[in-house]
C-alpha angles and dihedrals in degrees: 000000000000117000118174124191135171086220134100088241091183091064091043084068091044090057097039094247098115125034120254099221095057087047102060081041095059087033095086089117137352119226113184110197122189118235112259084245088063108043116091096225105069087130086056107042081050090059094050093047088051089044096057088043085057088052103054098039094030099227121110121236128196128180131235113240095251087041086059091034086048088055101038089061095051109117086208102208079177094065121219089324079073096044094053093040086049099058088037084058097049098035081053103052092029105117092203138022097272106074107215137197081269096065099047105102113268089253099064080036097079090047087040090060097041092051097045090040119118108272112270090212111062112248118236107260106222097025080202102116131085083284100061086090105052094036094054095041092044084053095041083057088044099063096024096263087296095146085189080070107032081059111066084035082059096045091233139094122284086245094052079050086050094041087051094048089053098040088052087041088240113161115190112240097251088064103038108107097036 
C-alpha cells in the first residue's frame, strides 16, 4: 500500500486528529520528497517528461528558451501533476516541434511574464564591487539557482551570469560534492 499526505500525521495522533491505529499501519517507510518549487532540477525533470512524451506519441518536443525559463521559474504549488498537465497542455496546443511561451497554459503564463520581466530594481552595472556577491546569491536563491532565470532578473546574458558565478567562486547546490 502507498499513501502520500502533505500533513505531520504523527502530531495528528498526538492531538487526537488522526487514529493511531491507521497510522502504524500506513508507517511501514517514510519517504520525504521535496516540493517541485524546491528541487534544483526542474530543467531536467521537464526533459524527461518530454522525453517520455516523445516516447508514447512518437513525436519529439523541445522547448524555446523563454518557454523553459518560463517553467523554471514556476513556483508549481500543483507539484509535478501540474507540471505534467502543464507540458500535455502545451504539447497539445503546440503548432511545431519547439514549444514556446505561447503554448504554456494562460495560468503559468502571468507568473511566466512577471518572472521573465525586466528587473524592477536596477542591477549594478559592473557587479564588480564588494556587493557582487550578496546581490547575485541573493538572486541565485531567488530563482532556485535556474541561470536561465537569474539572467533576464540581472539584465544580462545567462553566460555573464556563468562568468560571475565562477569569478565569485559560487557552485549551485545540485553540483556541489562531485
Amino acid at each position: 500500500m502507498l499513501a502520500a499526505t502533505h500533513r505531520d500525521l504523527l502530531a495528528l495522533v498526538t492531538e487526537g486528529a488522526f487514529r493511531e491505529d491507521l497510522y502504524f499501519r500506513l508507517n511501514g517507510a517514510v519517504l520525504t520528497l521535496p516540493p517541485l518549487r524546491r528541487r534544483a532540477d526542474v530543467g531536467r525533470l521537464v526533459d524527461v517528461l518530454l522525453e517520455r512524451r516523445r516516447s508514447s506519441c512518437g513525436e519529439p518536443l523541445s522547448l524555446s528558451e523563454e518557454a523553459r525559463a518560463a517553467l523554471c521559474a514556476h513556483s508549481w504549488p500543483g507539484n509535478v501533476r501540474e507540471l505534467v498537465n502543464c507540458l500535455d497542455y502545451a504539447s497539445a496546443v503546440c503548432p511545431g516541434s519547439e514549444i514556446s511561451l505561447d503554448d504554456l497554459p494562460e495560468t503559468l503564463l502571468a507568473a511566466a511574464t512577471f518572472a521573465l520581466a525586466p528587473p524592477e530594481r536596477p542591477a549594478p552595472a559592473a557587479e564588480a564591487g564588494e556587493d557582487a556577491l550578496p546581490h547575485l546569491l541573493e538572486t541565485l536563491r531567488e530563482h532556485r539557482w535556474n541561470v536561465s532565470a537569474v539572467a533576464p532578473a540581472l539584465g544580462v546574458d545567462r553566460t555573464t551570469v556563468h562568468r560571475r558565478m565562477r569569478r565569485l567562486g559560487l557552485v549551485p547546490p545540485q553540483k556541489r560534492g562531485f
